[in-house]
N, C-alpha and C positions, 0 to 999 in steps of 0.2 A: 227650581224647574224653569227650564225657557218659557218663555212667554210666545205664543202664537204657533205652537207645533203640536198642541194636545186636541184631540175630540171634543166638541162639544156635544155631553151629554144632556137628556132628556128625559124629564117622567112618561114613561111609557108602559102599555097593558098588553099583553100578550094574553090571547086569546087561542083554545085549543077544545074547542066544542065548547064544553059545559064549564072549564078549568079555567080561571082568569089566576094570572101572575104579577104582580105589579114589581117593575123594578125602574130602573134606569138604563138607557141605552144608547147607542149612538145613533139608531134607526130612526124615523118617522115616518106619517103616513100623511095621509088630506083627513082621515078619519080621526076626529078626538072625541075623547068620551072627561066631563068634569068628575073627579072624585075628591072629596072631602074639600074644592074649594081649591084642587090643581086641574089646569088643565092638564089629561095624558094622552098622547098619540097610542091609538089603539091599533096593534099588529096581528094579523091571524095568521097562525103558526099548525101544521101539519101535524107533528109530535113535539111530546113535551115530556117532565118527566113524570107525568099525567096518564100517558099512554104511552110509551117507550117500554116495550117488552125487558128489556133490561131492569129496571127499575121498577116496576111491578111484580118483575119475579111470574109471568107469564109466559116466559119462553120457553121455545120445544128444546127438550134433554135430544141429543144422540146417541143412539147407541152404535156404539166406535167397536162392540166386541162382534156383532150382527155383522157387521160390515166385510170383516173378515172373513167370516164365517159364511157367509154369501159369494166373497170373491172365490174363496178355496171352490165351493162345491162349485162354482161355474168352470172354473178350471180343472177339476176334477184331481185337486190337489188332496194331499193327506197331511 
């Protein structure tokens, strides 16, 4: 690998209400939090896959057949 074109990464904690993540990353903050004796720059994050309807498997279903069946009778379609 070339020397002097790669990221440097960091111990860092991602925060998403009550869900902490710890990984590595190329971001930092002013905020660091010590865990086991690392320091980690602690990031707070929006969604996660903590709260990400996707990944929770709490997302709204469509119903795709309503839809049609709504358009027809506005139109007064058969």
């Amino acid at each position: 690998m070339k020397e002097g074109i790669h990221p440097t990464y960091h111990p860092v904690v991602f925060i998403d209400g009550e869900h902490e993540i710890q990984t590595q990353s190329t971001l930092t903050s002013k905020e660091t939090r010590e865990i086991d004796g690392v320091e980690h720059y602690v990031v707070h994050i929006e969604v996660s896959s903590y709260t990400h309807p996707f990944f929770t498997g709490k997302q709204r279903l469509v119903d795709t057949e309503g839809r049609v069946e709504r358009f027809r009778k506005r139109w007064n379609m058969k």
